[in-house]
N, C-alpha and C positions, 0 to 999 in steps of 0.2 A: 575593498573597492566598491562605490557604492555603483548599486544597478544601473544602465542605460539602455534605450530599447535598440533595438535596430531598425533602419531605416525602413525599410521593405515590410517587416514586421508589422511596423505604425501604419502605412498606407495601409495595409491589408485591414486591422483594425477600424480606421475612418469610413473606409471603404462600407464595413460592415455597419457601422454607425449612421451612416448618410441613408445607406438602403428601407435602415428598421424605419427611418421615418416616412418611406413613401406609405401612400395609401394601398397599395395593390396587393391583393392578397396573394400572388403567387411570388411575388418580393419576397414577404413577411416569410411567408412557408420557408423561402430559400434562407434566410437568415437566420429562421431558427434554426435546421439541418446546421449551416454555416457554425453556430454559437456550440451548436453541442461538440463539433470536429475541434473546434479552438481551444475548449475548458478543457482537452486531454491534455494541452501542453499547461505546465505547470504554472510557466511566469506569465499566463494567457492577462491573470490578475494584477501583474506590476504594469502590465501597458492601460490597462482602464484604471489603475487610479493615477498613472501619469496623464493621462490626456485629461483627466478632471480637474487635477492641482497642478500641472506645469505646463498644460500646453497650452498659452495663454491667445497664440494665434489662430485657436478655434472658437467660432461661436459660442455660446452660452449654452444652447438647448444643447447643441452635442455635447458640451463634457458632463453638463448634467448628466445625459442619459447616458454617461459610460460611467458615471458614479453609479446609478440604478439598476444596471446592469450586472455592475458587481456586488449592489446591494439582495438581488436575489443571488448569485454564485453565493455568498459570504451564508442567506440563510439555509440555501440548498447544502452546500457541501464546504463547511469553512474548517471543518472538522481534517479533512483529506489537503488542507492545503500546508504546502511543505512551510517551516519555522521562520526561512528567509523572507518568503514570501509576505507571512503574516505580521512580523517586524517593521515590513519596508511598508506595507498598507497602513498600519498603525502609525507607526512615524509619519507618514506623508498628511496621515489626517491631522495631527496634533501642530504641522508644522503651518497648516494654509485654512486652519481654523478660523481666519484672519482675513480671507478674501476679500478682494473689495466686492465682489456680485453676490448680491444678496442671495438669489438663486443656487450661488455653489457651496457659498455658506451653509445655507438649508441642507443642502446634498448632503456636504460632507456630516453634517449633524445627524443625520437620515443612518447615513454608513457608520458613525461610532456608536449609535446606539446600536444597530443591528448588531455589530459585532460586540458589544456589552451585553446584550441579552443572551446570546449565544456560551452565556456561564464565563464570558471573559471579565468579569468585573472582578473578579476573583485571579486573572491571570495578568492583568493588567494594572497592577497594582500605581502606576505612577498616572491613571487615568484622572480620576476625582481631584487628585492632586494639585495637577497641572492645570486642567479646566478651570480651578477654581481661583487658582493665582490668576491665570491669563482674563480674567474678572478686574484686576487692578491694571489692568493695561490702560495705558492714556490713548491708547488706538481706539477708539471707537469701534470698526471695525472687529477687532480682535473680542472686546471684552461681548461685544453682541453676538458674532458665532459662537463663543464659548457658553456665553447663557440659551441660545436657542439648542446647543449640542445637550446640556444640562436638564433642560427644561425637558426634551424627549428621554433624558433616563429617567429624570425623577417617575414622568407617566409609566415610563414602560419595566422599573423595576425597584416600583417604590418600597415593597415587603422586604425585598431583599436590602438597601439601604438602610432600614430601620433595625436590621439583624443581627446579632454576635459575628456571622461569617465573616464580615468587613470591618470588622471594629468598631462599628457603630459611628459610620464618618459624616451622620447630620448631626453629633453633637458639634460639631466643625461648621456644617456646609448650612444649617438653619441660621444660626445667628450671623450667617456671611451673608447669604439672601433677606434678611432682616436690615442689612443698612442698604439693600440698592432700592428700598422704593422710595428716599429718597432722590435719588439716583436723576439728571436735570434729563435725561432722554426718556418719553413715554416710552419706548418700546423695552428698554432696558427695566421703566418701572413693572410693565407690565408681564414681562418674563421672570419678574421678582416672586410679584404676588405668583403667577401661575404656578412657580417649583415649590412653592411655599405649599399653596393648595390641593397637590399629592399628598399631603401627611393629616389632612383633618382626620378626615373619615375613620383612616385606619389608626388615628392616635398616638400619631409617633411619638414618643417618651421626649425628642428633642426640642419637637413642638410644645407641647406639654407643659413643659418646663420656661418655655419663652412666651406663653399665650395669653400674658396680658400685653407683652411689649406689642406684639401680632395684633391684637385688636386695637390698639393704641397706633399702631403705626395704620393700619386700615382705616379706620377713623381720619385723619390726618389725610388721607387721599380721598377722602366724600366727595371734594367736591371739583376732583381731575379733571381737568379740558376732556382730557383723551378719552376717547369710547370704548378703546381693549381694555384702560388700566378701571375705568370704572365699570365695565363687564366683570373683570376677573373682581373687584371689593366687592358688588352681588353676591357672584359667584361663592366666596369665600364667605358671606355673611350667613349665606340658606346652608350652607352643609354646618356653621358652626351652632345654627339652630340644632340639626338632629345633637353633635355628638358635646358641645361646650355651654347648650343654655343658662347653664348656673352664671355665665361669667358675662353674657350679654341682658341678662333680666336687668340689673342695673340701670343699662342703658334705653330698654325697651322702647321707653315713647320717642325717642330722639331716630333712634333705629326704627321704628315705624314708621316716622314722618319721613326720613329718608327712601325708605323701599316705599314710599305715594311716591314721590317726584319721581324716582327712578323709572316707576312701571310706568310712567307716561314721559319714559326720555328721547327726544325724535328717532335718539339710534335704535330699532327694532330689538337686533341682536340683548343691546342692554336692560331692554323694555323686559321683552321676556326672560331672562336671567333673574331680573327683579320679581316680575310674579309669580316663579318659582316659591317665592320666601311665603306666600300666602298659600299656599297647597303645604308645604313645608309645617308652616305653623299652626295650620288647622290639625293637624295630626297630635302635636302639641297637647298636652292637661290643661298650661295657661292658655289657651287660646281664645277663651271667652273672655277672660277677665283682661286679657293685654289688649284683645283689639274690641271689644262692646262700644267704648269710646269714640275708637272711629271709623265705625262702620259707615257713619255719614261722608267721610270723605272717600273711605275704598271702596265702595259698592257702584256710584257712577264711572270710576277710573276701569272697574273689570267691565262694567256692562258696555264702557265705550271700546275697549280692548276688543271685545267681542263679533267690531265689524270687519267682514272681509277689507283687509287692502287690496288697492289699485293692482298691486304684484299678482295677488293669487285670484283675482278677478281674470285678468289676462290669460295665466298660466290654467285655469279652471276653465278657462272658454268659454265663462261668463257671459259672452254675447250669442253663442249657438246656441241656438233653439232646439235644433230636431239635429241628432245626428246618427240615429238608430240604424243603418245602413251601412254607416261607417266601418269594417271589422274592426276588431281586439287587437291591437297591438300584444304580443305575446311576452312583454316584458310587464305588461299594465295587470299580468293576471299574477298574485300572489300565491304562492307554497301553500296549498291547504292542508290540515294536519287534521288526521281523523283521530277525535276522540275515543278511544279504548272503553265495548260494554262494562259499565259497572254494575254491577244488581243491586237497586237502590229499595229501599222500604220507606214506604209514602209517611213523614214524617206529619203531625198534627199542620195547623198549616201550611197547608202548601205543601210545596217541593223544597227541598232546599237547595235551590236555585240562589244565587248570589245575585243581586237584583244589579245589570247591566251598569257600570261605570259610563260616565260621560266621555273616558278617555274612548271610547268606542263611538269617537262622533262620526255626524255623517257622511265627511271628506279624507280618511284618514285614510284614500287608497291611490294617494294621487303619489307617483314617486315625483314629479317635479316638484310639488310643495311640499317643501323638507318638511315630513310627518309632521316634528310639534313645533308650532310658531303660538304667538302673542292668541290669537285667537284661540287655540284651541286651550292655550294655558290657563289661561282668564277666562275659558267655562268650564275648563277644569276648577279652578277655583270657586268659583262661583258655588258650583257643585257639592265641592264639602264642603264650602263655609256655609250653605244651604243645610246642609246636615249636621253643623253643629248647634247654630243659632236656630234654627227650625222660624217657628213661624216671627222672631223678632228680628227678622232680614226682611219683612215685607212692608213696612209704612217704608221703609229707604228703596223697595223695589218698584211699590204699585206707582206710583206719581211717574217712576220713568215707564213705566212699562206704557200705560196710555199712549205716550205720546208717539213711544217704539214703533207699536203694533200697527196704528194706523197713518204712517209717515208716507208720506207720498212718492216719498226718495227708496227704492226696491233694498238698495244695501241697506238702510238702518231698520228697516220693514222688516228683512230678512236677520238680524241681528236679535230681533226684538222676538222673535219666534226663538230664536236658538236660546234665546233666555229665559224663556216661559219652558223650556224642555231643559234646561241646565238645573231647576229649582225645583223639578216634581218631585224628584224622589226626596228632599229635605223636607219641603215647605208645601205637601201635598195638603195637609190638615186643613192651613191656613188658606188656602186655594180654593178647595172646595166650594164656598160662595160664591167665586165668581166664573166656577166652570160653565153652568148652563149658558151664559151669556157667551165664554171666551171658544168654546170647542166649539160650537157655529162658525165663528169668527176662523177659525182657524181650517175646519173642512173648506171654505170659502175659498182660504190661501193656498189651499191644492190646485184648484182653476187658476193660480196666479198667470200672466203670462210670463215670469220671470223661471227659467227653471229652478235657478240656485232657492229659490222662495219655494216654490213647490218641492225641494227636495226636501229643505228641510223643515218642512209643515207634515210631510211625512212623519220623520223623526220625533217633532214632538208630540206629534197627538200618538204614536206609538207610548211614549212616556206616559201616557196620561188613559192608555189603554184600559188598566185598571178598572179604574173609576165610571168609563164606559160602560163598559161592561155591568156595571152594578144598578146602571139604570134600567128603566123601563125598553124593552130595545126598540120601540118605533123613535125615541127620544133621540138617540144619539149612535148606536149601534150601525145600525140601518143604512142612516146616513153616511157614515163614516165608513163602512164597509162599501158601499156603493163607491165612493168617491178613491179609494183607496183602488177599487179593482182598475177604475179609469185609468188609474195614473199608473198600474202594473202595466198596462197601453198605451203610457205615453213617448213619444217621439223622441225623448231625451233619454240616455243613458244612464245620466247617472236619476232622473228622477226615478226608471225603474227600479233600479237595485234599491235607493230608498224607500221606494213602495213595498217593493217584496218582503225587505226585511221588517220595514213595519208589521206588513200582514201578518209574515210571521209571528212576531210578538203579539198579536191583537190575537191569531188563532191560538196559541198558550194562554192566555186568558178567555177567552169566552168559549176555549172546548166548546160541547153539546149544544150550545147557544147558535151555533154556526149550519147546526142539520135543517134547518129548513130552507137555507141558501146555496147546499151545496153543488145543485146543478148550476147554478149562477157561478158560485164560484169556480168548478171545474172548466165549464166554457173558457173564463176567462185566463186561468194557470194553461191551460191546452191552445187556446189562440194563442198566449206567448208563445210558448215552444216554437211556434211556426215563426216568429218576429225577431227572438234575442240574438244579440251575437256573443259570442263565446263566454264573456265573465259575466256575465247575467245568468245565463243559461244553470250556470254553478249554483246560482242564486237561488236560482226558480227550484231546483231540487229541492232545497233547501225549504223551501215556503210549503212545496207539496209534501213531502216527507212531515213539518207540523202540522199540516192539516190532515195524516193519515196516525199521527200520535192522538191529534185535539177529537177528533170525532169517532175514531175506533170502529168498531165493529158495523156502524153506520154507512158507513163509504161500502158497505159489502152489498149492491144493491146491483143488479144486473145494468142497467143504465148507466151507473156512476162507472162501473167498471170498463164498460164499452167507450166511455169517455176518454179514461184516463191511462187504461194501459198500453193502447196501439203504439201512442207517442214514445211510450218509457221506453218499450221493449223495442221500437224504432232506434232509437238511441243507442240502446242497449248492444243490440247487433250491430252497430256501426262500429261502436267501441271497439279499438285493438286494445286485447290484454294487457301493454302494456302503458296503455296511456292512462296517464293520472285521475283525468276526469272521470274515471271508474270511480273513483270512491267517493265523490257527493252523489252519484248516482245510486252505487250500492247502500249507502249509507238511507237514502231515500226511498228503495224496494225494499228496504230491512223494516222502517215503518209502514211500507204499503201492504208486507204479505203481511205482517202483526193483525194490521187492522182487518184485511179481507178476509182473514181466518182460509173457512174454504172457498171460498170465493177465489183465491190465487191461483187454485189446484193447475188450470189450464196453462199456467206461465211455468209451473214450480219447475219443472223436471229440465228447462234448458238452465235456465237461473242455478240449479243447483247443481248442477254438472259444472257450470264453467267456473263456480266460488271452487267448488270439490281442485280443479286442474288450477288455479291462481295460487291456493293452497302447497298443490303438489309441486308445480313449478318455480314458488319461491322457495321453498324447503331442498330442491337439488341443487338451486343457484347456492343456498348457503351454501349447501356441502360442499361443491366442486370450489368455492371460496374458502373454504376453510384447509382445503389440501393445498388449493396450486393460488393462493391471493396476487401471486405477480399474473398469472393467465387471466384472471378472471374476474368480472366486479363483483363488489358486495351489493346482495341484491336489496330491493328499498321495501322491506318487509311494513310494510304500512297496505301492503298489497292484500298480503296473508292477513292481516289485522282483520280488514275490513271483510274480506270476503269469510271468516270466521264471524266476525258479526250478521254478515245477510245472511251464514248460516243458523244462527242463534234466531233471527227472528223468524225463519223457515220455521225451523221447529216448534217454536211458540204460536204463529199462528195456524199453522197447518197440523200440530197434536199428532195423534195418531196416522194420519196420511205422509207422515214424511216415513213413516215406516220401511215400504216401499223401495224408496230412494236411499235410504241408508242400507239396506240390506245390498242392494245392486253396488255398491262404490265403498271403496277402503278408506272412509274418512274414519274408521276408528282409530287405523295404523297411524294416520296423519295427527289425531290429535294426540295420540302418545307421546311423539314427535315434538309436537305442537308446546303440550304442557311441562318440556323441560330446555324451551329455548333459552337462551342468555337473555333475550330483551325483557323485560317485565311487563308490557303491554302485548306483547304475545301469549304469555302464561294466562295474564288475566282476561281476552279474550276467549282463550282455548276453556279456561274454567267455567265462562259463561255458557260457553256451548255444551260441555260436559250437563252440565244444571237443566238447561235444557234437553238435551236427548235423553236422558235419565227421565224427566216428567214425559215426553213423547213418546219414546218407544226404548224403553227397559232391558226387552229382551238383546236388547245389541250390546246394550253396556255391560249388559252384567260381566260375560266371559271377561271381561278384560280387568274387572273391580280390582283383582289381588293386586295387578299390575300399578291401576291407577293409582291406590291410596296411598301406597309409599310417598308417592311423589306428592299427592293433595298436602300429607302431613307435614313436607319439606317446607313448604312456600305459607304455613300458617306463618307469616311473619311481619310483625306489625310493621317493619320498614318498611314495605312494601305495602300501603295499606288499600289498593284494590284491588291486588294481587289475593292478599289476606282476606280480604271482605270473601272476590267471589269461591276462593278453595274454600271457604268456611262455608257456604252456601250451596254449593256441588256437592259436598260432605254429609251436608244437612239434606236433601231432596236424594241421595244414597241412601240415606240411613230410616228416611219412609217409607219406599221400595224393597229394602232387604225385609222388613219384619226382624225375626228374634235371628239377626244375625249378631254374633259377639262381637261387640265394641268394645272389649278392653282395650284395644290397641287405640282404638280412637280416642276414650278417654284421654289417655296421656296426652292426645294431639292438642284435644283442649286445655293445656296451662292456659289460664285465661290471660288473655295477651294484656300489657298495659292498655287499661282498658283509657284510651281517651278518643277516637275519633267514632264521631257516631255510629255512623254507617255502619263501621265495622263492627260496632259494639253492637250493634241490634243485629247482624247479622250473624256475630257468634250465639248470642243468647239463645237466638232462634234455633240454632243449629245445637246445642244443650239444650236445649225442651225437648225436641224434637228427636234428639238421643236418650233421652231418659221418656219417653212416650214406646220408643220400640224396644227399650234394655233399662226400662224402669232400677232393675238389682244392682247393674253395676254402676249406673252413674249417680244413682240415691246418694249413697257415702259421699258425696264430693259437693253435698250440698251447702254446706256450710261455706267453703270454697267460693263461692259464689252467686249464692242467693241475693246479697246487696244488688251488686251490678249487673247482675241479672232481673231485678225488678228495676231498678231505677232507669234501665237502658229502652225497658218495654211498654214504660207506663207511656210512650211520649209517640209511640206508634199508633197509626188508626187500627179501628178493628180490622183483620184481614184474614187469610185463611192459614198463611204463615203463624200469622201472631196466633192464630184458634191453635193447631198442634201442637207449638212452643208451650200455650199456658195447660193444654191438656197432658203436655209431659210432667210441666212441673208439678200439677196435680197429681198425678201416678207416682213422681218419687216422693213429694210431701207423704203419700200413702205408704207406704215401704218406710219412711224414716221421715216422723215427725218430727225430733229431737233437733235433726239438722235445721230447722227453719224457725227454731225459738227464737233467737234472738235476735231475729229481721223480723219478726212477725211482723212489725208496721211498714216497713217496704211493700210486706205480700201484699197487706191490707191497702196501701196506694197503689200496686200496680191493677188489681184487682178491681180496684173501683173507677181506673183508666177505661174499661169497657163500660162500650155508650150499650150496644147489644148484642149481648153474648148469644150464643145458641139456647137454646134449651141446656140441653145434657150440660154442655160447660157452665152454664150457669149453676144447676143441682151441686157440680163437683165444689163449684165456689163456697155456697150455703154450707155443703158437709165441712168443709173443712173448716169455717168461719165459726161455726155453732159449735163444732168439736173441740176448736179449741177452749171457745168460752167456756164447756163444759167443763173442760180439761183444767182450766184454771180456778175456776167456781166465780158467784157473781161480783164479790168485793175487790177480787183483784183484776177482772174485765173492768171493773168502774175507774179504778186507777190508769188501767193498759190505755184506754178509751181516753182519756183525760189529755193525754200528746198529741189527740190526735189534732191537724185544723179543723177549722167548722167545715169546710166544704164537702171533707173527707169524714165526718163524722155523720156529715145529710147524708149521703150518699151510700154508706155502709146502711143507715137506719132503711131506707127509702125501698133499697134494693134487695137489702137481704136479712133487714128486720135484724141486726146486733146491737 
């Protein structure tokens, strides 16, 4: 007998359904109490998918939302629903797949997948089946819920359809979906291609095997009326770049000219789909050679892509001026995620800093404007095709740029900016000539009256900070700096946040360069404080904090200090423990006490008690989480992270004065704690700090060493590679401190890890110097083991006091056991001559051991040895050490 509801039953249900839609929150409240009382009864689920598929004398939105309704029961708990139950939902779906309301269609498509993903694909065996028949139905209606019901498994369990578990049913269901994009209804084309389009990526064997008929039949729809069916042939063409190019090179120029028209097709949606294909293909080997050709026709198509539309001029508030008064909406401010201390060694060049992607433009915090649109994609592009073509992008760029920059109209003004900052990092070489002229021009466009113009003239003379910097600084520094603080004070919001971050970047460039402006600039970071509303305010840390990294020990100046700590510690004391905005702040005092060194002393002791209790109080919330998880949350250990960091830079700039404070507080017990959590960015924090109170105050670590090293030598694990970095670097600033303490245990720590990511490699090497400097006997033997990658890893690091230890260890074992270092000897000889100025003494060790060996060998076989060497490294031995 099939089920029926009862009358009384259904009113009760309606009843419940009409309520959820009021606006009133004490409704809401009552309906949900109400849903949870209902879900006890069993058949609670045959009344909500009856009133979705048969109770045709309700509304729309209601049965929708009794389909949705049961589409969370079904993902909450479908598992507990009795066999009848879950037969009569399935059945009722399969039988009104057919609706005529597109709406319930949707629904019910919504609700078969949900219960397909729920491991029922597998229990359901007459699903795929039917769906794919009900494809041949002359119903209209019918064959389009079936493809929209299809279209959401293919997304939502495409791996599993490519499987053995299901018999592998797109060798069936691909070449079924292969004859509907002929198919005379767009929308049924466009549901073709889309199911088709779950299988590129992952290379479904059924695709595979059908993928010339698929570009053949895609080709064939170039040139669709419809704007979904020529979205989804985009769509399809840029994913078959990554994984099927051998099969589109063929067609390449024809397939180019297409993706032009495309990125300039009035539908937005399909615009940007298309310029996808040019960020896509720049990543490409052919990239030069397929598009050189026509760089004349794509380069005005992205630069013109590049202007805000009419939409997000509106939505951006494009016409307010000033609205710094206004608060933060608490939805407008983003999740910030604190980066995890790494202990990094200052690499030749630079930092190894990843130089800032364009995807990082200046508007990508706005949630009304869906993050990536045509603009942003088209200076994405810009961007790396910027950096592959380098400077033979610019006879096709400069002719437009003229006219961009000084356009009278604010939006292509503003467009023309964003494009001179899309190309620095490519086409910086080629530019050079006409910066003197263009960075005037553009400090100029900070005073714009347009904000959108002033934000992002920000943005790019950040890009071009570099080059600033390298000049004379009354030339362009000066200025730029000047104009830059103004605009940290201007009346607009978002031009603020553009400023700061610029400043930011421009203080990571010109460091030192910046001390003779620094009470200028502190006035100006300190009057904001008093000005920002809430997501700036994030910002502003952020700016301060690089300018207590870029100037250092500088900022330590009774004045600067009087400036700038009242605010912080203002802040600071407001702060409840448990609000978020503790961690750009702490994150920000972790570079202020670095830099103040002793200069902090008067702040340290409340600063370090309350990281000490954040510390202790997320370490109980684990526990009492991990006993009773239904009582209790799991707590947002990002908390501990951070305040482990402002303890790490405690330590480091205040040395021996945090002594004191460690002695008074049980942060040793916490870091034991600390260094065997689950999370990996707590381990690698707690190691950081370890590194540090080991170089500050010794005498608190020691007692605890037997304890710690077990655990250091657990986590040497290169999966983990700054987890690995900093336990190899704690290990290493341990093993300075003990003197002739026995490291045989530690040796074994050292298997030298596959040696591939830098950091970590210079980090371990360090940390074997440095072990064979204090236990020269035991780690000598194991040179052979690693003397390559031990020179090759150290040549590339500046001189430092780390790198001095390291090379005075390996000195002391080459002494113990020359044999082991024969047949590197030319690595020694490169790393060796990697010092620009060694000390004295290390330099001596160098000589002894350079002239020993030649001795060691006699003069005809050094004239051989010598003859591998490059010329550079042959100046360089001669010069320095006379070989």
């Amino acid at each position: 007998m099939e089920w029926q509801p009862d009358e009384q039953g259904l009113q009760q249900v309606l009843q419940l359904l009409k309520d959820s839609q009021s606006p009133d929150t004490a409704t809401q409240r009552a309906v949900q109490d109400k849903l949870e009382q209902l879900n006890q009864f069993p058949d609670f689920n045959n009344y909500l998918i009856f009133v979705l598929t048969c109770l045709k004398s309700e509304d729309e939105p209601t049965r929708s939302l009794s389909g949705l309704i049961l589409k969370n029961n079904v993902k909450a708990h479908y598992q507990n629903f009795p066999p009848n139950v879950a037969d009569f939902i399935k059945r009722e779906c399969l039988n009104n797949i057919g609706d005529p309301s597109p709406l319930i269609r949707a629904t019910i498509g919504i609700l078969i997948t949900t219960i397909a993903s729920k491991g029922e694909l597998q229990t359901w065996p007459e699903l795929l089946p039917q769906l794919c028949n009900l494809l041949n139905s002359e119903d209209y209606n019918t064959c389009e819920g079936s493809f929209g019901a299809l279209q959401k498994i293919c997304e939502d369990s495409s791996e599993l359809l490519d499987s053995d578990a299901l018999n592998r049913p797109l060798n069936i269901m691909i070449p079924k979906f292969l004859q509907f994009f002929k198919h005379c209804s767009p929308k049924i084309r466009s549901h073709a291609i889309a199911c088709v389009n779950q299988f590129i990526i992952g290379r479904a064997q059924a695709l595979m095997d059908n993928i010339d008929t698929f570009i053949e039949s895609l080709f064939a729809l170039a040139g669709d009326e419809d704007c979904e069916v020529r979205k989804n042939v985009c769509r399809a063409l840029v994913m078959l770049l990554e994984v099927r190019i051998d099969r589109l090179i063929p067609h390449m120029h024809s397939i180019i000219q297409y993706m032009l028209q495309r990125t300039q097709d009035p539908d937005e949606n399909v615009a940007l789909e298309a310029c996808e294909f040019w960020l896509t293909l720049a990543e490409q080997p052919i990239c030069q050679e397929a598009l050189s050709g026509h760089l004349v026709q794509l380069i005005p198509i992205l630069v013109n892509g590049m202007k805000y539309s009419e939409i997000d001029i509106i939505l951006l508030k494009g016409d307010v001026e000033e609205d710094e008064t206004i608060p933060d909406s608490e939805q407008d401010i983003k999740p910030r995620f604190h980066k995890s201390r790494t202990v990094t060694l200052q690499h030749e060049g630079g930092e190894g800093e990843e130089a800032e992607n364009i995807d990082d433009d200046e508007d990508d915090d706005d949630d009304t404007l869906s993050d990536w649109n045509l603009r942003k994609c088209s200076a994405a592009a810009l961007d790396v095709l910027a950096n592959v073509f380098r400077e033979e992008l610019l006879p096709h760029l400069l002719p437009l740029l003229k006219g961009l920059l000084f356009h009278p109209d604010w939006v292509i003004k503003e467009s023309g900016i964003l494009v001179l900052g899309a190309i620095a990092e490519g086409c910086m070489h080629g530019m050079v000539p006409y910066l003197p002229e263009l960075i005037p021009h553009l400090i100029q466009c900070l005073c714009d009256k347009k904000a959108l113009v002033r934000s992002i003239a920000c943005w790019t003379l950040s890009r071009y900070a570099h080059w600033v910097v390298s000049q004379p600084p009354d030339a362009h520094l000066k200025p730029l700096m000047t104009e830059l603080l103004k605009r940290i004070l201007d009346g607009n919001k978002r031009v603020q946040e553009a400023a700061c971050s610029a400043f930011a970047t421009l203080e990571e460039e010109a460091c030192t360069e910046l001390v003779p402006y620094l009470s200028f600039i502190l006035d100006t970071l300190v009057f904001a404080f008093g000005k920002y509303q809430h997501k700036n305010l994030l910002i502003l840390y952020d700016a301060i904090g690089t300018l207590a990294d870029s100037v250092g020990h500088h900022l330590n100046q009774p004045e600067y200090i009087q400036k700038l700590m009242p605010p912080l510690i203002a802040k600071w004391n407001e702060l409840k423990d448990e609000d978020k905005d503790l961690f750009p702040l702490l994150e920000c005092l972790s570079s202020v006490a670095t830099a103040l060194q002793s200069g902090f002393l008067p702040y340290c002791e409340p600063v370090y008690q309350r990281c000490v209790t954040l510390v202790q109080k997320t370490l109980a919330q684990a526990m009492m989480y991990s006993q009773q998880p239904d009582q209790y949350e799991a707590p947002d250990k990002d908390f501990m992270i951070v305040a482990l960091d402002l303890l790490s830079g405690l330590a480091e700039g205040l040395g021996g004065h945090v002594d004191t404070l460690v002695a008074r507080s049980n942060i040793m017990t916490l870091l034991f704690q600390c260094m065997q959590d689950t999370m990996p960015e707590v381990r690698q924090s707690s190691f950081a700090l370890l590194g540090d109170l080991t170089k500050a105050c010794f005498p608190h670590v020691k007692p605890c060493i037997a304890e710690f090293m077990p655990i250091l030598g657990t986590n040497l694990n290169p999966e983990f590679i700054s987890v690995c970095n900093n336990a190899t670097w704690a290990i290493g600033e341990i093993c300075m401190q003990m003197g002739n303490y026995s490291v045989s245990k530690m040796t074994c720590l050292i298997n030298v890890p596959s040696l591939t990511n830098d950091v970590t490699v210079s980090s371990t090497a360090i940390t074997i110097g440095r072990l064979g400097y204090v236990c020269p006997q035991e780690v000598a033997p194991m040179l052979p083991q690693f003397i390559r990658p031990w020179c090759t890893s150290l040549r590339n690091i500046r001189d430092n006091e780390e790198k001095d230890s390291a090379f005075r260890g390996i000195c002391m074992m080459i002494g113990v056991n020359p044999g082991g270092v024969v047949q590197d000897f030319i690595f020694f000889c490169d790393a060796v001559a990697s010092w620009v100025n060694p000390k004295d003494d290390l330099r001596d060790m160098f000589y002894k051991i350079l002239h020993g060996f030649k001795e060691q060998v006699g003069e005809e076989n050094w004239q051989q040895f010598s003859e591998q060497f490059p010329p550079l490294l042959k100046e360089r031995l001669a010069a320095c050490y006379g070989v």
